[in-house]
ZALO-531979 format. One record per atom (N, C-alpha, C): atom name; x, y, z. Coordinates in Angstrom, 3 decimals. Last residue first. Layout:
N
name:xx:yy:zz
CA:X:Y:Z;
...
This chain:
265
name:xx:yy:zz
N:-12.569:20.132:18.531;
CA:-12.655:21.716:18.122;
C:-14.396:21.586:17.977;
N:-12.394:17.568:19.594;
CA:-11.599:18.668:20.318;
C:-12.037:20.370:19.988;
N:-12.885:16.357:17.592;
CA:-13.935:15.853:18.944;
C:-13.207:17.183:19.907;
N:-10.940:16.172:15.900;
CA:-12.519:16.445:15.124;
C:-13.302:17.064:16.804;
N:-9.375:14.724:17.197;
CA:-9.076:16.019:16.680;
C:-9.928:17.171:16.068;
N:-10.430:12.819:17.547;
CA:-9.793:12.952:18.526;
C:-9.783:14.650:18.454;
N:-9.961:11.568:14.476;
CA:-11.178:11.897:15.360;
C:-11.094:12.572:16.539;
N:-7.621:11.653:13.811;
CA:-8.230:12.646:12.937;
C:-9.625:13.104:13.684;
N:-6.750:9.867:15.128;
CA:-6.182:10.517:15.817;
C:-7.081:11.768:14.748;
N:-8.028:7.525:14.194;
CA:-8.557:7.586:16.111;
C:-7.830:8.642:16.288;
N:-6.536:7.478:12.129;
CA:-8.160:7.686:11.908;
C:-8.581:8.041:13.309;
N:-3.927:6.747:12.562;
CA:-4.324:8.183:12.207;
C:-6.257:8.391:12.450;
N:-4.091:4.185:13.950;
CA:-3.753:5.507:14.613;
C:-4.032:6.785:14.229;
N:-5.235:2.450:11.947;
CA:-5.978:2.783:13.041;
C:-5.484:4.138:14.088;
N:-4.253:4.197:8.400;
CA:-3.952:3.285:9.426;
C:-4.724:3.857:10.778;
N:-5.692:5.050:5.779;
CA:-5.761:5.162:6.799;
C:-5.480:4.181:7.941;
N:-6.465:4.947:3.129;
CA:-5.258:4.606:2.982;
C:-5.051:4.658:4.520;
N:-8.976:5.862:2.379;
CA:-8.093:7.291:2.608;
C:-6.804:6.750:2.424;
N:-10.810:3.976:1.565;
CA:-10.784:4.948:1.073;
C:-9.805:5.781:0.927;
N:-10.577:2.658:4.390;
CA:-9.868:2.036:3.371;
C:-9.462:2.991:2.243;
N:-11.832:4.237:6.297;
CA:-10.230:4.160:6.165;
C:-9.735:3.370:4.990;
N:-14.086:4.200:5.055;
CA:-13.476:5.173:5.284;
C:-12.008:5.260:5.538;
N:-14.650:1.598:5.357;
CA:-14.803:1.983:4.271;
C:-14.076:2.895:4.233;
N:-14.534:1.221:8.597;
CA:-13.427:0.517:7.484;
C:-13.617:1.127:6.123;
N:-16.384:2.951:9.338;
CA:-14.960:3.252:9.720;
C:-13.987:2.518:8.478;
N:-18.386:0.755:8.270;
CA:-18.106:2.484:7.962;
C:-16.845:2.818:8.487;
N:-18.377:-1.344:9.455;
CA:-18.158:-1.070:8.245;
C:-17.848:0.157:8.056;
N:-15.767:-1.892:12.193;
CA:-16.807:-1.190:11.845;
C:-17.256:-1.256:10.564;
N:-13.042:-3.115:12.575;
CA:-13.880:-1.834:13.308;
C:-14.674:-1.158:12.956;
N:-11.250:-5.920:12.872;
CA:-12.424:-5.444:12.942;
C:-12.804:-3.913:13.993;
N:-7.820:-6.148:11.145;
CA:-8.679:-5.622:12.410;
C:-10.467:-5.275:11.998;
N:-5.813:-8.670:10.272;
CA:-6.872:-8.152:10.039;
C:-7.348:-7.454:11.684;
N:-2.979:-9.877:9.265;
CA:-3.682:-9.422:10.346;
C:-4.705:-8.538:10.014;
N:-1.409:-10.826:6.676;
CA:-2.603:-11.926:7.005;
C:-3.507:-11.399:8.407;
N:0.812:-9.419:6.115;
CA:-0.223:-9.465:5.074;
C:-1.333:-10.034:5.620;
N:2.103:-6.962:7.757;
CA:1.729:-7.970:8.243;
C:0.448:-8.632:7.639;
N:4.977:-4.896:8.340;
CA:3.599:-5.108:7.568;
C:3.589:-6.870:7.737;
N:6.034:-4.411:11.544;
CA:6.479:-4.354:10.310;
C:5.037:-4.878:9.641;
N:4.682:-1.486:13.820;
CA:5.118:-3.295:13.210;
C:5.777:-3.109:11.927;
N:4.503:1.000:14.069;
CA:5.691:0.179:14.925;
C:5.796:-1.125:15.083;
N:2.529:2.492:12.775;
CA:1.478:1.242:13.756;
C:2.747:1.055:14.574;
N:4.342:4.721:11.394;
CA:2.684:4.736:12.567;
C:2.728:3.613:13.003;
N:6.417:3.297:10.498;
CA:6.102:4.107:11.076;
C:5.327:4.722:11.911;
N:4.517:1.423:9.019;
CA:5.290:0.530:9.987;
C:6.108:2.010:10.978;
N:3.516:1.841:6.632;
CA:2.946:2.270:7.601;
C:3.520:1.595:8.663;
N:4.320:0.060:4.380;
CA:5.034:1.256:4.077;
C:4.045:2.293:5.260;
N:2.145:-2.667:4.149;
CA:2.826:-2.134:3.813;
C:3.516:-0.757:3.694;
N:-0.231:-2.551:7.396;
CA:-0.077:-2.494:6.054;
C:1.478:-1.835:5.677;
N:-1.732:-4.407:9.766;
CA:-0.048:-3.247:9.654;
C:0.308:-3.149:8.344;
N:-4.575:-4.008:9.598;
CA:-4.181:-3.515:10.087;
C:-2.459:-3.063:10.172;
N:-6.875:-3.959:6.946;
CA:-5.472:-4.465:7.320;
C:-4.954:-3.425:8.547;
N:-9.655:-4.074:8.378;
CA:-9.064:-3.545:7.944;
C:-7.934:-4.314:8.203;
N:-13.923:-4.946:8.290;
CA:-12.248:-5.505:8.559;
C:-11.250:-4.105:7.860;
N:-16.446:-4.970:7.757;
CA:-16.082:-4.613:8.624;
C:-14.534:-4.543:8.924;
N:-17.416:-5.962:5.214;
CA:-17.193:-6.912:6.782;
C:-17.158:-5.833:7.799;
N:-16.315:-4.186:3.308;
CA:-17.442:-4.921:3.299;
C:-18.235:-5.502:4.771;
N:-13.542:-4.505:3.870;
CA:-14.178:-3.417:4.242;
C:-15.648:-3.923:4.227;
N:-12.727:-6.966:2.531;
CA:-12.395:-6.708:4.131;
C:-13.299:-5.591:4.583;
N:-12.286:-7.650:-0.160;
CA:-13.735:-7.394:0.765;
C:-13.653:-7.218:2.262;
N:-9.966:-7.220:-1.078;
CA:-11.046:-7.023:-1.771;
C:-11.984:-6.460:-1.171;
N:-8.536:-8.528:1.244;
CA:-7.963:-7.288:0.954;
C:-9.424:-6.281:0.149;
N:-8.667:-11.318:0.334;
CA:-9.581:-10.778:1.948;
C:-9.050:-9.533:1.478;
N:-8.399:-11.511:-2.308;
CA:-9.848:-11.368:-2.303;
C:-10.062:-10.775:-0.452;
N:-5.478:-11.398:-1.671;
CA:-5.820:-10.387:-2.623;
C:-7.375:-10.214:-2.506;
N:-5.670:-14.014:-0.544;
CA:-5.082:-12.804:0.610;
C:-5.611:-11.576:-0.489;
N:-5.995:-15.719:-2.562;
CA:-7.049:-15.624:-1.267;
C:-6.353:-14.187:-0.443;
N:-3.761:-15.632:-4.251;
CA:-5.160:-15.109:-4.615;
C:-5.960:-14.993:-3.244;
N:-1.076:-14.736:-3.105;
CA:-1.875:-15.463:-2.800;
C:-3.262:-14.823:-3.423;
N:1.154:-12.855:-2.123;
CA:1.432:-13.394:-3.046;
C:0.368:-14.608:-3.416;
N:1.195:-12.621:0.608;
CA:0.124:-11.365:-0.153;
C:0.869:-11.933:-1.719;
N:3.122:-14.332:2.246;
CA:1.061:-14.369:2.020;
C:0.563:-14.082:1.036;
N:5.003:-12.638:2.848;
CA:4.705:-12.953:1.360;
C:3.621:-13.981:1.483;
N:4.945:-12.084:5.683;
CA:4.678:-10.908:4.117;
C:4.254:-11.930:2.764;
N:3.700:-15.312:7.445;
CA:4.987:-14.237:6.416;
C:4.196:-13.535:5.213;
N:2.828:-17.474:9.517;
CA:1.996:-16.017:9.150;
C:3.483:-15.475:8.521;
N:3.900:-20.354:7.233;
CA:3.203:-19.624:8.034;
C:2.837:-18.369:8.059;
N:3.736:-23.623:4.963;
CA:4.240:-22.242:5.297;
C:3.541:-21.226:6.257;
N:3.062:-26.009:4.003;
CA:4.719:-25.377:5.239;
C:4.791:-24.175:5.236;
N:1.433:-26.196:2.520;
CA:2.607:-25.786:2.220;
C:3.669:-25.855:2.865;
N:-0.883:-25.472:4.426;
CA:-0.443:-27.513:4.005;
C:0.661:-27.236:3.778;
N:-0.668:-23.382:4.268;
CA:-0.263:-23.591:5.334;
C:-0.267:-25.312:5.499;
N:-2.090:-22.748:2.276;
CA:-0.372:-21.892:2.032;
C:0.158:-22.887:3.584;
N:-4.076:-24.256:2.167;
CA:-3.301:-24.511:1.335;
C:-1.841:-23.458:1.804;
N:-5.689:-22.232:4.067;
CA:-5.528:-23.981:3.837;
C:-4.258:-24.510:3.367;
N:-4.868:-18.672:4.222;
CA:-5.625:-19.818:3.451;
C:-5.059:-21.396:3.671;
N:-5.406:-16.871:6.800;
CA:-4.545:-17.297:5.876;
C:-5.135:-18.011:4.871;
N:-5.583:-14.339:9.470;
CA:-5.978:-15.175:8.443;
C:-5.340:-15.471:7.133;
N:-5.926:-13.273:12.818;
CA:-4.815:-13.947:11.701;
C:-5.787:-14.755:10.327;
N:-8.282:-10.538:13.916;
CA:-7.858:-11.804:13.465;
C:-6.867:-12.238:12.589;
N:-9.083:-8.638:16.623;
CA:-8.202:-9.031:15.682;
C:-7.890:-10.637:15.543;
N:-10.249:-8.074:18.757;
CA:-11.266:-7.623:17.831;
C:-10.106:-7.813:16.461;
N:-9.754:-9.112:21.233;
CA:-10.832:-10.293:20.866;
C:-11.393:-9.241:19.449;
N:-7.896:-7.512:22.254;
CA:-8.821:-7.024:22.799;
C:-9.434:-8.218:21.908;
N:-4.903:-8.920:22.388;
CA:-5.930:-9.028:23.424;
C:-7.332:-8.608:23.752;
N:-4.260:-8.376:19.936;
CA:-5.177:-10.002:20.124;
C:-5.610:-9.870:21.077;
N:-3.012:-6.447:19.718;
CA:-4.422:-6.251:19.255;
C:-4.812:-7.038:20.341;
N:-0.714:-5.989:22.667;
CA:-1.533:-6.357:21.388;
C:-2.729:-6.850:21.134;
N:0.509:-4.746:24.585;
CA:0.395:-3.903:23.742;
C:-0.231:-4.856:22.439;
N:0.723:-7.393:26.788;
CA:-0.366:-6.214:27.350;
C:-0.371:-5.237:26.028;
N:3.856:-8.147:25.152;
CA:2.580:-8.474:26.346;
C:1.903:-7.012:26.647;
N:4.397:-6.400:22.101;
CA:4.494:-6.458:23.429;
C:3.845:-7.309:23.868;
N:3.879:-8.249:18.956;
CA:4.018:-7.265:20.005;
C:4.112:-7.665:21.364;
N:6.013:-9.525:16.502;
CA:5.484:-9.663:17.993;
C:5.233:-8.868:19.170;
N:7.407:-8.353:14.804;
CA:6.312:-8.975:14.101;
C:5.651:-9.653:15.509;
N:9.907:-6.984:16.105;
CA:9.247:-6.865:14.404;
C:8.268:-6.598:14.416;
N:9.904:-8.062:18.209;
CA:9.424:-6.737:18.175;
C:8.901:-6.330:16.425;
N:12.369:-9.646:17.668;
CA:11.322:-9.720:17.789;
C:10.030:-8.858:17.928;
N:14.706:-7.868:17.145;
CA:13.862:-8.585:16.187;
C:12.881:-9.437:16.437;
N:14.907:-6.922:19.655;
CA:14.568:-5.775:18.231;
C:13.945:-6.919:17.570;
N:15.755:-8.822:20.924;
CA:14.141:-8.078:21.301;
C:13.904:-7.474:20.311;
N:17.847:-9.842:19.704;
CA:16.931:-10.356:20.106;
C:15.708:-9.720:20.275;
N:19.462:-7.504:20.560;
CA:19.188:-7.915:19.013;
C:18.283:-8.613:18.628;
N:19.566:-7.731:23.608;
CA:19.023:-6.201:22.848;
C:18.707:-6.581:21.331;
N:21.067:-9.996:23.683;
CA:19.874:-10.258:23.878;
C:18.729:-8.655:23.461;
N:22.404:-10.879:20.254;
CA:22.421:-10.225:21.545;
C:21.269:-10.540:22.065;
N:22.252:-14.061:18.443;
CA:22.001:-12.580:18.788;
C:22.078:-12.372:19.968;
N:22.362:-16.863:18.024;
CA:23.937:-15.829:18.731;
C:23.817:-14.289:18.595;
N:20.552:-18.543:18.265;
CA:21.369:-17.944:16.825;
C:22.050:-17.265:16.871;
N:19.676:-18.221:20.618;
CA:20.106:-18.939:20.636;
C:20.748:-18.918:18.886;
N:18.237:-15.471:20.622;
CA:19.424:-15.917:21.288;
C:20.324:-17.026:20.655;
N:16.156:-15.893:19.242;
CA:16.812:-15.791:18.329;
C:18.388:-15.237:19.141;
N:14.500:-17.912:20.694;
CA:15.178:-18.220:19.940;
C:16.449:-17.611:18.758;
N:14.282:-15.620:23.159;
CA:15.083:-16.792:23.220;
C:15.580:-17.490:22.176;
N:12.550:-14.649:21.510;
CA:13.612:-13.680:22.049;
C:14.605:-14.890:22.163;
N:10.309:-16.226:21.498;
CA:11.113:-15.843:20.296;
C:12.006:-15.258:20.438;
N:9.548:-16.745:23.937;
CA:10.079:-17.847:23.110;
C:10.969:-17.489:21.953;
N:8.527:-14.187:25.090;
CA:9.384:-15.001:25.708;
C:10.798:-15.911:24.646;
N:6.307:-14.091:23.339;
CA:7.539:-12.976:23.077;
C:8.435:-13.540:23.418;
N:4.645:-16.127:23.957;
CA:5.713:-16.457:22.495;
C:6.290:-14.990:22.365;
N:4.463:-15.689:26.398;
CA:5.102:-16.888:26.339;
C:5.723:-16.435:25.481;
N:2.982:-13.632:26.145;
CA:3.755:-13.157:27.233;
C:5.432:-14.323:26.550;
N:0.985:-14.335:25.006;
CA:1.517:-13.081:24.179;
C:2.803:-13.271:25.043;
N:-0.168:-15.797:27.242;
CA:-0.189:-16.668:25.681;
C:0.757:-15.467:25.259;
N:-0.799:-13.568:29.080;
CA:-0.219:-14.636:29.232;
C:0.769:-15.304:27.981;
N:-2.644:-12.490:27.560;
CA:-1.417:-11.613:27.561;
C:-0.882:-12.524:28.334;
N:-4.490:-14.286:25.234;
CA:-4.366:-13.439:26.654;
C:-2.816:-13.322:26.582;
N:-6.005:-13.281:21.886;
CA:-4.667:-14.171:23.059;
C:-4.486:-13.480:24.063;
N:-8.379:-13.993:19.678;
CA:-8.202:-13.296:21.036;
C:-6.864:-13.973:21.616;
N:-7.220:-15.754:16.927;
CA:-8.013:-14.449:17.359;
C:-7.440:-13.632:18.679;
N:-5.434:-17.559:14.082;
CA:-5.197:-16.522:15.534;
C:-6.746:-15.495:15.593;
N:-6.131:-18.629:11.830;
CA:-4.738:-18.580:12.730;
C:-4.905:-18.709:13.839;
N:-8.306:-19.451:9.760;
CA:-8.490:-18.979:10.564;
C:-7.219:-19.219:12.000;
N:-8.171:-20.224:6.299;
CA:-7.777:-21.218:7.718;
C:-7.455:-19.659:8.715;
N:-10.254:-20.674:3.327;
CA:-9.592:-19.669:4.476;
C:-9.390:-20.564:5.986;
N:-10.405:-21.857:0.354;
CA:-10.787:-22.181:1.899;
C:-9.926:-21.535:2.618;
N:-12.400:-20.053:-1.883;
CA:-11.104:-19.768:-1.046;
C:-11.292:-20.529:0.194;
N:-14.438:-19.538:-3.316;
CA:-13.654:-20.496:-3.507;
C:-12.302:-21.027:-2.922;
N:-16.843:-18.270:-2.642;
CA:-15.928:-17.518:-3.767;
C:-14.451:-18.680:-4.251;
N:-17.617:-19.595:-0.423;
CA:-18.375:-19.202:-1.865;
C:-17.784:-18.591:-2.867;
N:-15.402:-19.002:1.318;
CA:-15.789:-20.329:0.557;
C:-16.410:-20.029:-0.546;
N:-15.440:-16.140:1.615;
CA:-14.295:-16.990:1.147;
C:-14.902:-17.885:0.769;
N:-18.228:-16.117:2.569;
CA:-18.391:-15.342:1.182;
C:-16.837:-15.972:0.724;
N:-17.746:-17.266:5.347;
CA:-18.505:-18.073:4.437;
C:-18.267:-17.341:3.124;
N:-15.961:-15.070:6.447;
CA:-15.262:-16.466:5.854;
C:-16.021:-17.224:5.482;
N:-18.014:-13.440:6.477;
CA:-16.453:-12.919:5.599;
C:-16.253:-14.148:5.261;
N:-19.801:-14.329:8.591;
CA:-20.684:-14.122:7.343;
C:-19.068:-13.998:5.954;
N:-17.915:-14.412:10.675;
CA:-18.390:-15.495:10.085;
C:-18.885:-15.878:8.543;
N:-17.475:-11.677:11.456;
CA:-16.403:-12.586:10.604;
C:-16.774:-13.633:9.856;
N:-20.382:-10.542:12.131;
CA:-19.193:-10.261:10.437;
C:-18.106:-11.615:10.257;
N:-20.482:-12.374:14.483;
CA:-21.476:-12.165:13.066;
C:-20.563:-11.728:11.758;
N:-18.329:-11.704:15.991;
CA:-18.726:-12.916:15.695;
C:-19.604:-13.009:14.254;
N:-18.400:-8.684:17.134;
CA:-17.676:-9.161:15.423;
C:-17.980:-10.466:14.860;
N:-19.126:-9.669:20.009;
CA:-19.859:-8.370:19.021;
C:-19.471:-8.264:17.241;
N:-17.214:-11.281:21.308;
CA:-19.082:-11.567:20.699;
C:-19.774:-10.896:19.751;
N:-14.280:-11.327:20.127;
CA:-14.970:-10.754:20.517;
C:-16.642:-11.198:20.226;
N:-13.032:-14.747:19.661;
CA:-13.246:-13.288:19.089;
C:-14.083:-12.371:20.222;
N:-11.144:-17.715:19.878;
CA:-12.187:-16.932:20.458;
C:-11.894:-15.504:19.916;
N:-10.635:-20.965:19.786;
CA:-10.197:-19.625:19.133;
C:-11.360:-18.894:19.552;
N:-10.904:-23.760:20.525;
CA:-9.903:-22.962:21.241;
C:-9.578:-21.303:20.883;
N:-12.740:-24.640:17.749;
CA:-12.047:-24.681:18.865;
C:-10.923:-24.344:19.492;
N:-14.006:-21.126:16.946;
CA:-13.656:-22.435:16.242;
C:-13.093:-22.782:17.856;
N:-15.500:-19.317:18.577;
CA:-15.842:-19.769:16.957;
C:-15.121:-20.771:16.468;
N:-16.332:-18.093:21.555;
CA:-15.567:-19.527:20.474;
C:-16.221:-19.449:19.248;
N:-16.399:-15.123:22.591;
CA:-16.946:-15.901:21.975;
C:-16.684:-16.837:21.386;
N:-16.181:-12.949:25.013;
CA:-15.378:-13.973:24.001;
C:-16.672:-14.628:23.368;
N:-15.181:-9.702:25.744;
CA:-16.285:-10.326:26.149;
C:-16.147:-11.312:24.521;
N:-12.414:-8.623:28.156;
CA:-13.266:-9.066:26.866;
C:-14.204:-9.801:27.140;
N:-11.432:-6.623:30.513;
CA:-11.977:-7.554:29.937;
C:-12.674:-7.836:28.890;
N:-9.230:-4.491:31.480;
CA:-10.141:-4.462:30.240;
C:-9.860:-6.413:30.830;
N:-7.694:-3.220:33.769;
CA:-8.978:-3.535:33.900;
C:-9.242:-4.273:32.860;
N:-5.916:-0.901:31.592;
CA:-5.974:-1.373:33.098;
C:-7.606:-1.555:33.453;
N:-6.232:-1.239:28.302;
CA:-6.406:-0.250:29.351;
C:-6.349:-1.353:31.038;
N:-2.763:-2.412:26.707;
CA:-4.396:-2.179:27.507;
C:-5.006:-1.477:27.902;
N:-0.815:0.717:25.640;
CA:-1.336:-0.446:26.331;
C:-2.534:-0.666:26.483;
N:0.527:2.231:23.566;
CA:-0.770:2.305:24.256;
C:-1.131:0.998:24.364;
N:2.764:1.630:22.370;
CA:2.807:2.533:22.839;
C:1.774:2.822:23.795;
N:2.206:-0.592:20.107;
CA:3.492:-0.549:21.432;
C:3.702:0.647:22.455;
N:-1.511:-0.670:21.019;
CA:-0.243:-0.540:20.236;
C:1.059:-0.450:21.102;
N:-4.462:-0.544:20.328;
CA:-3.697:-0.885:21.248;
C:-2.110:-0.923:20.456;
N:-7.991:1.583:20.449;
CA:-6.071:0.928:19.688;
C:-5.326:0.719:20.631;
N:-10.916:0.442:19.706;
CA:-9.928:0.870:20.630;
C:-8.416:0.569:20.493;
N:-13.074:0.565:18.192;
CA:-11.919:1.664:17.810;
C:-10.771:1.447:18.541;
N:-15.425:-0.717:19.182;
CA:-14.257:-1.078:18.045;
C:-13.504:-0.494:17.171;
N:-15.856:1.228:21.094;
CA:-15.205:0.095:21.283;
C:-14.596:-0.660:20.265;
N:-15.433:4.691:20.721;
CA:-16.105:3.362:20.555;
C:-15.163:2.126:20.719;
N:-13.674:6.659:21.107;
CA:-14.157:5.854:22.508;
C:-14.921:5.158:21.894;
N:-13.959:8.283:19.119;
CA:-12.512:7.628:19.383;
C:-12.495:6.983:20.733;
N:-16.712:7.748:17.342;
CA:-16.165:8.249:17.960;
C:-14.771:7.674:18.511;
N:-19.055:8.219:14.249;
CA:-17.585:7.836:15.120;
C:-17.205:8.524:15.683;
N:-20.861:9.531:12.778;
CA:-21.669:8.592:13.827;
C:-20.359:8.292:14.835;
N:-20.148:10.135:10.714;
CA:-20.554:11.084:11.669;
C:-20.934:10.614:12.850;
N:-16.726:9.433:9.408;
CA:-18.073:9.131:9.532;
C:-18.527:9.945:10.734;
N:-15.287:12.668:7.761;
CA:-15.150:11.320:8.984;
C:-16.816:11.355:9.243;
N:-15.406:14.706:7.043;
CA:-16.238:13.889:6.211;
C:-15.759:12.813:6.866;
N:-13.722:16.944:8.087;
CA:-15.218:16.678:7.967;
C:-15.670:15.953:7.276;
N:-11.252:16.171:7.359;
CA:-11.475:15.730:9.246;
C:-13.290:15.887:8.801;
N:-10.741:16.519:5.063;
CA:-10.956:15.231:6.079;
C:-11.720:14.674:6.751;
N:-10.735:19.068:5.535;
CA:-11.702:18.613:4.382;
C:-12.115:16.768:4.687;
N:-8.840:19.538:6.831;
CA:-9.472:20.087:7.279;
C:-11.053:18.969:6.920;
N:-6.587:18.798:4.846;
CA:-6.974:17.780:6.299;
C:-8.523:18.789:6.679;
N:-7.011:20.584:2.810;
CA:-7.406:19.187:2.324;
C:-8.004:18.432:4.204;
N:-6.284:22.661:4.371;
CA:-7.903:22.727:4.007;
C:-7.947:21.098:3.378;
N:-3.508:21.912:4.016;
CA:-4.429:22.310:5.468;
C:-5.411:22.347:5.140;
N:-2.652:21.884:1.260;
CA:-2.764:20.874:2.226;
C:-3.506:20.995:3.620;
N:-3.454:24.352:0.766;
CA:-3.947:23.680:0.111;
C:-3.456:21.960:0.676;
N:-3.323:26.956:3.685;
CA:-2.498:26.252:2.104;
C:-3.732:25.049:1.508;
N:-5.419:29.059:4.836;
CA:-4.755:28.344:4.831;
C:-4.531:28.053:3.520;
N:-5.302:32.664:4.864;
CA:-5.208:31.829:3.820;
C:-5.010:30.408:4.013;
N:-5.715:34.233:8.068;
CA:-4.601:33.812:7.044;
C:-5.353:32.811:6.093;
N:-6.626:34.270:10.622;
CA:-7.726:35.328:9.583;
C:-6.539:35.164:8.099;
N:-5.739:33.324:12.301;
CA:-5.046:34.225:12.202;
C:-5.567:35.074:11.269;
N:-7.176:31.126:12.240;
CA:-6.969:31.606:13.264;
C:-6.934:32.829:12.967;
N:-7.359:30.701:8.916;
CA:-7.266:30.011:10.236;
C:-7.415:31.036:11.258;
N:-10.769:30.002:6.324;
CA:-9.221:30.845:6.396;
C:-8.692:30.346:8.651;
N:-11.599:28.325:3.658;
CA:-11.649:28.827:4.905;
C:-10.301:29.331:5.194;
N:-13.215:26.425:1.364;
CA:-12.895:27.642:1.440;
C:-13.136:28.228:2.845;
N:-12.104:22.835:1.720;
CA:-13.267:23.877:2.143;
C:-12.313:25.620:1.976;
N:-12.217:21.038:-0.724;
CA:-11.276:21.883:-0.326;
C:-12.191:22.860:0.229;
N:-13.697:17.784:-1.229;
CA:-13.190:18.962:-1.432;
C:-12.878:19.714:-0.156;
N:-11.360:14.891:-1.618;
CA:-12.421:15.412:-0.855;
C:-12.530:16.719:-1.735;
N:-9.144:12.404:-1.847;
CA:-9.825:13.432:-2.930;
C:-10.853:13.886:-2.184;
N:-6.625:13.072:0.210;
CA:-7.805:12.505:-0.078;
C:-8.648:12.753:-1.667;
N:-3.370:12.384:1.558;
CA:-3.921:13.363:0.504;
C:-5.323:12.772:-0.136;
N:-3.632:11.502:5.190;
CA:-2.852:11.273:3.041;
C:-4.111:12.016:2.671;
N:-2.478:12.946:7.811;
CA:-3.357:12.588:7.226;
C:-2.916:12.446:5.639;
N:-0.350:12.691:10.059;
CA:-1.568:12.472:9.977;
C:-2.303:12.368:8.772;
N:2.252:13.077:10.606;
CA:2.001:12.940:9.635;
C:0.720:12.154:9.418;
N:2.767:14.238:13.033;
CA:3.284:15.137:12.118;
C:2.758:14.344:10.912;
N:1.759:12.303:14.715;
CA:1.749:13.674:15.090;
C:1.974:14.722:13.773;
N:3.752:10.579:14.142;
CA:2.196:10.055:13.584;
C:1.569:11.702:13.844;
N:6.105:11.266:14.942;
CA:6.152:10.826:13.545;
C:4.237:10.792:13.043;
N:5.523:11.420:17.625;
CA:5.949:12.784:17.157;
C:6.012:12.468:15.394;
N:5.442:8.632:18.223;
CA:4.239:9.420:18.418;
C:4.850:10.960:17.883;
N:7.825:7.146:17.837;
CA:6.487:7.340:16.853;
C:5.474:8.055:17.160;
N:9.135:7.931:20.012;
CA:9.633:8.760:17.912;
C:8.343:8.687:17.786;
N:7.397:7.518:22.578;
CA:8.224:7.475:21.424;
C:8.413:8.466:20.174;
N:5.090:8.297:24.112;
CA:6.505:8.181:24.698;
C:7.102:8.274:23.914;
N:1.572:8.367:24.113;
CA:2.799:7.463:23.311;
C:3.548:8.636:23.949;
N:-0.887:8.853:25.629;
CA:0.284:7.506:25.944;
C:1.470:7.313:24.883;
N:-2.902:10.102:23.147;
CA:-2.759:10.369:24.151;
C:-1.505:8.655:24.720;
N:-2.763:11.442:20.248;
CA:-2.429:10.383:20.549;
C:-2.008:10.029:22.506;
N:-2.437:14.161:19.932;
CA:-3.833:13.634:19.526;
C:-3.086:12.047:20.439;
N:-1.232:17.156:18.690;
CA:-0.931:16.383:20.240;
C:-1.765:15.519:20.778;
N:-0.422:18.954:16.923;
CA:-2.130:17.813:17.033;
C:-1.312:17.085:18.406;
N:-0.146:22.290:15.294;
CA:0.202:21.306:16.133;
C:-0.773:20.380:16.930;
N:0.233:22.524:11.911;
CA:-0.665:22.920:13.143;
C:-0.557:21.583:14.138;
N:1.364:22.180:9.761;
CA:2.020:22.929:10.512;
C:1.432:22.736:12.024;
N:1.736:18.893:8.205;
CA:0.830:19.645:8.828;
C:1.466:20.557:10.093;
N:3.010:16.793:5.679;
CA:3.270:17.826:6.891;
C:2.060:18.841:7.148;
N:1.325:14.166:4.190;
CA:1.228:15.783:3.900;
C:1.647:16.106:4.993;
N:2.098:11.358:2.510;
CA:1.402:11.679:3.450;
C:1.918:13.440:3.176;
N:0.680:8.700:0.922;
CA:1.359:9.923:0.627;
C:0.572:10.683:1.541;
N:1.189:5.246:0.282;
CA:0.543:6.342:1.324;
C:1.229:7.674:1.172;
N:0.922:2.062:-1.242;
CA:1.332:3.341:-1.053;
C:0.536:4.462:-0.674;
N:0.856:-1.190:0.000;
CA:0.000:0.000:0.000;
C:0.881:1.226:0.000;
């Protein structure tokens, strides 16, 4: 996914918990160039804004009207914004041992029957993982890549890739799913970028919005989210949110941070 993003003079201090580069990187580079129109308006200062500032402007008003950055299937979790202290999910089994949120149960289901009907047997990875389960395979992978004679600082970097924190991932809130297809994984092969070399990963990409779904660490956005891209993770948040972010090119940080920003003025 290519994303062209626009410097914005006006200062957004939107992302409440981030600590890092990346929050001064997502801060500054909020929003891609939309086709909207260009509201005729002037700022503060009774000045001309530019033609990138009235584009975000132009944005920020045509975010669905109904969203807010406290709905629940908005809620971002990331290396930077933890759980919230307290959060329980509310589960639901859909396959054995795999559990989603109750409230997405319906979309996903209805997504991976329209795969079959379309011809794709889709194999369902990963949903909800307690931060236990998250805790282990950070654990495990650090260790393994000790044991290949990385540092243990070289180790965490590279795990960190493609494994978030304990307590900083999706899986814990039950509103993210791994999905792959049957066949790539008779293959020997597992959750890797090159998935997206797969007719079935090109059709969940197709209709993800439809559902409700978004890629969540998409190609050449590893800046904002602080994964590396991740062809087979899907986030449920909404149809409309997803349309809308699909539309714009919109990773979950900018969209919860365009709202935030909407909800302020």
């Amino acid at each position: 996914m290519k994303i062209k993003w626009l410097i914005l003079p006006i200062g957004l201090s939107l992302l409440s918990g981030c600590t890092t580069e990346n929050q001064r990187q997502v801060e500054e580079t909020l929003a891609p160039v939309g086709e909207v129109e260009k509201p005729d308006t002037k700022n503060e200062h009774n000045e001309e804004l530019t033609e990138e500032e009235q584009a975000h402007l132009a944005l920020i008003e045509s975010l669905p009207e109904d969203a807010s950055s406290d709905d629940w299937n908005l809620l971002l979790v990331n290396n930077w914004t933890p759980l919230p202290e307290g959060f329980e999910p509310n589960l639901q089994e859909v396959e054995p041992e795999k559990s989603v949120d109750t409230r997405i149960v319906e979309p996903f289901k209805n997504w991976m029957d329209a795969g079959q009907k379309a011809g794709h047997q889709l194999y369902f990875a990963s949903g909800y993982r307690s931060v236990e389960r998250q805790q282990s395979n950070y654990d495990r992978s650090i260790d393994k890549f000790k044991q290949e004679g990385f540092s243990e600082e070289k180790a965490i970097s590279k795990t960190e890739e493609y494994i978030a924190i304990p307590r900083r991932s999706e899986h814990h809130t039950g509103l993210a799913v791994d999905i792959v297809d049957q066949q790539w994984i008779a293959d020997g092969n597992g959750l890797t970028p090159d998935y997206d070399t797969q007719e079935s990963q090109h059709w969940l990409l197709e209709t993800m919005a439809d559902h409700g779904f978004v890629l969540r660490y998409p190609e050449g956005a590893e800046d904002l989210t602080d994964i590396h891209y991740e062809s087979w993770h899907f986030r449920y948040v909404g149809k409309e949110n997803a349309m809308f972010m699909t539309e714009h090119d919109l990773v979950l940080e900018e969209f919860v941070a365009l709202l935030k920003e909407k909800e302020a003025n």
